[in-house]
Backbone as a ProteinNet text record, in pm:
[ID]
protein_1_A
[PRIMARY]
XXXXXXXXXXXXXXXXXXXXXXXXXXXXXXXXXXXXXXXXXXXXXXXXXXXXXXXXXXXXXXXXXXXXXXXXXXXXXXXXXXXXXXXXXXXXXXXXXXXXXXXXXXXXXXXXXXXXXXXXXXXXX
[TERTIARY]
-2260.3	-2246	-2380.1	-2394.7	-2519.6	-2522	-2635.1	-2684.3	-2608.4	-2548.6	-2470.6	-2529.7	-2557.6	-2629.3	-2542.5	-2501.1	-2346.2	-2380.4	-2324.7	-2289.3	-2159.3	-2219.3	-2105.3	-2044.5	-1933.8	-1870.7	-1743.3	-1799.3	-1673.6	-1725.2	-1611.5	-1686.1	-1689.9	-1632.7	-1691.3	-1810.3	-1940.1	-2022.7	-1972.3	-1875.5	-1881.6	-1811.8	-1723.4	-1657.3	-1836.2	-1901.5	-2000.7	-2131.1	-2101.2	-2188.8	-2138	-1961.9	-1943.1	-1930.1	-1903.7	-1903	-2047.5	-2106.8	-2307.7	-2347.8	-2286.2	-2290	-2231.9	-2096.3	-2079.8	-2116.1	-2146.5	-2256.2	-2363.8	-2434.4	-2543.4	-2546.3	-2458.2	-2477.8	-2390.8	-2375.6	-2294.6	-2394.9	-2527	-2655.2	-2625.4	-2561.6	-2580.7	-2620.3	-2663.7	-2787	-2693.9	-2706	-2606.3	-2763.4	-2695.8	-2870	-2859.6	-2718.7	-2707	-2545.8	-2578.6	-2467.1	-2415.2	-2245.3	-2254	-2097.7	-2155.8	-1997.3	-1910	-1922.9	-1802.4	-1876.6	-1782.7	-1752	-1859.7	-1899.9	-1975.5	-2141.1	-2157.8	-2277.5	-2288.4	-2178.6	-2134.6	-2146.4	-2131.2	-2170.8	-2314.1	-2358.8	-2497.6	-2614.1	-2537.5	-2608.8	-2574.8	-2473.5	-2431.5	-2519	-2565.1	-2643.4	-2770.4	-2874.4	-2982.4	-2962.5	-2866.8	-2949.4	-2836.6	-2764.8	-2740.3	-2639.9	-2573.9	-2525.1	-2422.7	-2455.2	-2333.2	-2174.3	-2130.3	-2012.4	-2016	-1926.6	-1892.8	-1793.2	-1822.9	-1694.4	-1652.8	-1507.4	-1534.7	-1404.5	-1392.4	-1286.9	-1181.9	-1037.6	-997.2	-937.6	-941.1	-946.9	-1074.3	-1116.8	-1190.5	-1161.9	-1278.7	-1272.3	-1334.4	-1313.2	-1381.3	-1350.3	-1384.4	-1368.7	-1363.6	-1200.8	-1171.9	-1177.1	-1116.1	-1143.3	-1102.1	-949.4	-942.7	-1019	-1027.6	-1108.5	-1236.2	-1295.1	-1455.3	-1401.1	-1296.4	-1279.4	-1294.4	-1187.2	-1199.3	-1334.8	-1405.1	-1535.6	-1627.4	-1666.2	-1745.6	-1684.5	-1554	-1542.6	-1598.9	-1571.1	-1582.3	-1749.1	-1825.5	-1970.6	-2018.9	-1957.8	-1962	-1837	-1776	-1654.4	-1618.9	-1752.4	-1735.4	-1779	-1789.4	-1801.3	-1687.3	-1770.1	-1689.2	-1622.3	-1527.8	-1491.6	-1384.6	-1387.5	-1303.7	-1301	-1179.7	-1127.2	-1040.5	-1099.8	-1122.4	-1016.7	-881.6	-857.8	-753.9	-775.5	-631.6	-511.3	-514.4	-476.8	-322.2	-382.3	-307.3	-194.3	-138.1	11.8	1.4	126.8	148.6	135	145.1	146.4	-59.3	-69.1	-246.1	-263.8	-245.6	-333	-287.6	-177	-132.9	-189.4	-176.1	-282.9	-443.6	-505.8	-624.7	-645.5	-562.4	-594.8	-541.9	-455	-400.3	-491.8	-596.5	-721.5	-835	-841.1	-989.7	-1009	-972.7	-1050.8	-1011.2	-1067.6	-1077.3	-1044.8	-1018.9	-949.2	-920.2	-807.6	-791.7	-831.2	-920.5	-895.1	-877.8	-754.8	-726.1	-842.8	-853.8	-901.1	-803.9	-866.2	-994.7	-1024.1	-1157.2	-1210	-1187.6	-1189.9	-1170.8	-1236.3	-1356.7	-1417.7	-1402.6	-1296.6	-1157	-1176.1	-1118	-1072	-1182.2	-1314.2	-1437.2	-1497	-1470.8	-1516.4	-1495.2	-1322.8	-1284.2	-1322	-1294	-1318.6	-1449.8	-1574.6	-1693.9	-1741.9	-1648.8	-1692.6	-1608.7	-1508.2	-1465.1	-1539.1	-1615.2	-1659.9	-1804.4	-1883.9	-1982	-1934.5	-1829.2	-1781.3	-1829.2	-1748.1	-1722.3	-1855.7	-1960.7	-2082.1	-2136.2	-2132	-2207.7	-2205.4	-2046.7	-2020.1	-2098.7
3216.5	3218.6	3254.2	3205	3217.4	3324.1	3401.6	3515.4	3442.1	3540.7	3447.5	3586.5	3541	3601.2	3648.3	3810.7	3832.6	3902.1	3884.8	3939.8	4070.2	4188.8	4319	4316.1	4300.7	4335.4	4445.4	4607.4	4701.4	4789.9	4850.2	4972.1	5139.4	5143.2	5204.3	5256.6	5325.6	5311.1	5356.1	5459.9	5416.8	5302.1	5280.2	5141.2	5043.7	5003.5	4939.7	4945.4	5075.3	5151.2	5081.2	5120.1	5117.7	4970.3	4856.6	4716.9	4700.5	4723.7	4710.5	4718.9	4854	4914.5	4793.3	4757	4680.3	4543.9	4493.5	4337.5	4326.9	4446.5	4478.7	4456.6	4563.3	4536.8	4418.9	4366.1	4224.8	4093.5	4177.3	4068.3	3964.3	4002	3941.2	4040.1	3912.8	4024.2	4047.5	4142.9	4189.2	4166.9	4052.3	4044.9	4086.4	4146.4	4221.3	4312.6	4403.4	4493	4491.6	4509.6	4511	4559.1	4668.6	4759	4696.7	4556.6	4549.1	4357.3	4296.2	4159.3	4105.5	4152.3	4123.3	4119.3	4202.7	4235.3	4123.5	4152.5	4019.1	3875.4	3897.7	3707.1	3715.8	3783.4	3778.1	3807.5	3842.6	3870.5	3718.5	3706.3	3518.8	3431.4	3415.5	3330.2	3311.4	3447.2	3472	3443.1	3529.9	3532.9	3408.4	3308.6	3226.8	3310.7	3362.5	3403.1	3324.1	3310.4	3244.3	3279.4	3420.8	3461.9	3594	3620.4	3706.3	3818.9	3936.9	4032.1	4078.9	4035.1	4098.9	4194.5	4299.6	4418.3	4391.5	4376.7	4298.6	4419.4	4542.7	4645.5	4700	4687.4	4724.6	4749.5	4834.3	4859.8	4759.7	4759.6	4659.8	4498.2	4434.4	4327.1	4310.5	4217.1	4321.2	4215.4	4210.2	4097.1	3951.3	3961.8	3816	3736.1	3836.8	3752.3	3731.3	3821.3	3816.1	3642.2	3643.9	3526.5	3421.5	3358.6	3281.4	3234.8	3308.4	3316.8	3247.5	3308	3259.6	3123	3089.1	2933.1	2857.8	2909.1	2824.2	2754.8	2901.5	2841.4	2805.2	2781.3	2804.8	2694.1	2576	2538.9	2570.3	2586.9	2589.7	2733.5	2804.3	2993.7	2992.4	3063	3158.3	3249.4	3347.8	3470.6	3522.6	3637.7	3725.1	3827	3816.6	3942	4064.5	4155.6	4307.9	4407.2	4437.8	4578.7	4663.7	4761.6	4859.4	4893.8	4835.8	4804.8	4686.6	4622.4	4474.1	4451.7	4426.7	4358.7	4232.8	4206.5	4077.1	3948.9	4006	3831.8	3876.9	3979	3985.9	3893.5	3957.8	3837.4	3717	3646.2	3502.5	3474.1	3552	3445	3417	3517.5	3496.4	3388.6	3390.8	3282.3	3119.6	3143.9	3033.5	2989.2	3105.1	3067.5	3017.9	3001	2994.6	3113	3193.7	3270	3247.5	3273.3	3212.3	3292.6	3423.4	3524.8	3624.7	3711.4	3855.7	3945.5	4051.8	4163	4279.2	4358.5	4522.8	4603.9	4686.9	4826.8	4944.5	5020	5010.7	4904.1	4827.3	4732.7	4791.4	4652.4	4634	4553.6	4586.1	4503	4309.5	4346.5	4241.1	4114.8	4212.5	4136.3	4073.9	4123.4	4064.5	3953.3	4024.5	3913	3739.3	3747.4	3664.8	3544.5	3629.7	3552.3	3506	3586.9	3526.2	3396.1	3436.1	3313.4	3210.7	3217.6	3102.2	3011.4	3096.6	3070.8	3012.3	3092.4	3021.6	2853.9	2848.9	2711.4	2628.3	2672.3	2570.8	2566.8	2640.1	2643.1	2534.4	2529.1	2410.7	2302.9	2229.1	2115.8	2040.4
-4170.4	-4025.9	-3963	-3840.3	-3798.7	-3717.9	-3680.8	-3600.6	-3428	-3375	-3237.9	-3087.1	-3000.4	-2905.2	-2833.4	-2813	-2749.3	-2636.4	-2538	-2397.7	-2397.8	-2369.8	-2451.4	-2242.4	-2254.3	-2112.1	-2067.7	-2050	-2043.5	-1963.6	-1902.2	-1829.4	-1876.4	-1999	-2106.9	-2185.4	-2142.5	-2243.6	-2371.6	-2429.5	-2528.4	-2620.2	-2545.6	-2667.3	-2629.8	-2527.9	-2558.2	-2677.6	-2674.3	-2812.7	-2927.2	-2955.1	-3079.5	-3119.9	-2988.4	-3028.7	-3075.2	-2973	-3010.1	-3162.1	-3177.6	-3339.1	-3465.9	-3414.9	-3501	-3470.2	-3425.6	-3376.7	-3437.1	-3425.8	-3497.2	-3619.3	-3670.8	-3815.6	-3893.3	-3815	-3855.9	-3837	-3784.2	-3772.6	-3638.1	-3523	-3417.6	-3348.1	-3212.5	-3136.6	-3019.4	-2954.7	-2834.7	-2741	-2626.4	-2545.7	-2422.1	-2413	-2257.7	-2265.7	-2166.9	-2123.6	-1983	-1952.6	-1836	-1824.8	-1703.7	-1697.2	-1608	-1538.8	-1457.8	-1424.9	-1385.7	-1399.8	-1297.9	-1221.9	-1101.9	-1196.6	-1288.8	-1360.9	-1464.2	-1511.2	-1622.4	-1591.2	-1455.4	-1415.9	-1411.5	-1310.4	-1289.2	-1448.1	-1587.3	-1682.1	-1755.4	-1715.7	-1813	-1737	-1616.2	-1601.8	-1625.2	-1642.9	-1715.4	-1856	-1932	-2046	-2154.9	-2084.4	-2148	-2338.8	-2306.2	-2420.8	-2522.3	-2657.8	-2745.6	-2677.8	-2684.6	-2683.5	-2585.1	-2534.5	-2440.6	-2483.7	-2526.6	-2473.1	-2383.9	-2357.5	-2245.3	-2239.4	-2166.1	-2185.5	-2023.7	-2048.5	-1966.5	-1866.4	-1868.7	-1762.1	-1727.7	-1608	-1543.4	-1418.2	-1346.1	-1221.1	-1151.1	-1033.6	-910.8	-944	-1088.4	-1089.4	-1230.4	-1259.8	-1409.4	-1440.3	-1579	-1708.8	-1694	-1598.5	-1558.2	-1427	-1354.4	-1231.9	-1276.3	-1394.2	-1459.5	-1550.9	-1634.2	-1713.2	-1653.6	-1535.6	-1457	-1382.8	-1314.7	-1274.1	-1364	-1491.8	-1579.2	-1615.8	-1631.4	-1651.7	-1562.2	-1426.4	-1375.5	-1346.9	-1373.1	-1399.1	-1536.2	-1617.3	-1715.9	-1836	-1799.8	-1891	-2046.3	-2065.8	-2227.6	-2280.1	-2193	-2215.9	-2348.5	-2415.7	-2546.8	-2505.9	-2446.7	-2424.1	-2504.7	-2539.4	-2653.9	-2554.5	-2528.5	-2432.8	-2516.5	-2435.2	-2556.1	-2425.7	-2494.3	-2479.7	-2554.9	-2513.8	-2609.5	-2465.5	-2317.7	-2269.3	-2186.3	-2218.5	-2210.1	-2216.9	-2146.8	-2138.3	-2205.4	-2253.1	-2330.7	-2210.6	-2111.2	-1999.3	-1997.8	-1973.8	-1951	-2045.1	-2179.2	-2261.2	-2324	-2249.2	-2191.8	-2117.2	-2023.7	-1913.3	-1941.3	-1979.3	-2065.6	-2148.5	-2249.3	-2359.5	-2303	-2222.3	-2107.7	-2055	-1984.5	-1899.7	-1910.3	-2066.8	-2131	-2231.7	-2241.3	-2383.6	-2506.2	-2586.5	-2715.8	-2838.9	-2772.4	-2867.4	-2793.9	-2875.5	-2813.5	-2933.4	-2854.3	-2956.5	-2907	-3005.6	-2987.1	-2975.9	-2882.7	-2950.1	-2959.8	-3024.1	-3148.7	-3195.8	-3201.3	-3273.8	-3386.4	-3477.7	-3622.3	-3648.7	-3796.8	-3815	-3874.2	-3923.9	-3949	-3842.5	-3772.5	-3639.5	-3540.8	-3529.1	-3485.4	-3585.1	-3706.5	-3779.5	-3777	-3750	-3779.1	-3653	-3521.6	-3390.1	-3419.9	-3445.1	-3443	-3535.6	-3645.9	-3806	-3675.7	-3622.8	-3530	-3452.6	-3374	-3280.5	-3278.5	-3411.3	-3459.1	-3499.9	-3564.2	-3614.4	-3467.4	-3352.2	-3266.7	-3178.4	-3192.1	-3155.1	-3219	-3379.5	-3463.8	-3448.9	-3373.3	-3400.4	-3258.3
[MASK]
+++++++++++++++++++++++++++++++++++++++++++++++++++++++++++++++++++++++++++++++++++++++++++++++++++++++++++++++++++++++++++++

């Protein structure tokens, strides 16, 4: 799998730490941070990122109005929407909306793994 350029999106610093932590040592590069959806757009259009996490509670402008948004500048955005949160319709409508995975927290290295070996796939083709 190839090194994939990730966009970390929560208003959390530390779950942003501990995703960072494990991105890292999983040999992808985390090329921006951003605590709330409004930051997250304005960081997806600079720095052009493979994949997006993004954490689907937030304040001011949370994970689905951030999801939607980025499609719409964006059609073919990667997003893996991240919470220990979520209602079962939240993350229906998400994966309904465009994202491309859900993951629990607590992250698991498992469970990142698997979205990313994915997502790299659909990057290659």
């Amino acid at each position: 799998m190839s090194s994939l350029r990730v966009l970390v999106v929560d208003d959390s610093l530390s779950m942003r730490l501990v995703i960072k932590q494990l991105l890292s040592s999983m040999g992808h590069e985390v090329i921006g941070e951003a605590k709330d959806g409004l930051e997250a757009l304005k960081l997806y259009m600079e720095c052009k990122p493979d994949v997006v996490f993004l954490d689907l509670v937030m304040p001011v402008f949370d994970g689905k109005k951030t999801l939607k948004k980025l499609l719409q500048v964006d059609e073919n955005a990667l997003v893996v929407i991240c919470s220990s949160l979520g209602s079962e319709q939240d993350i229906e409508y998400c994966l309904r909306a465009g994202a491309k995975f859900y993951l629990q927290k607590p992250y698991e290295v498992a469970g990142i793994k698997t979205a990313l070996n994915s997502l790299s796939e659909t990057l290659e083709q």
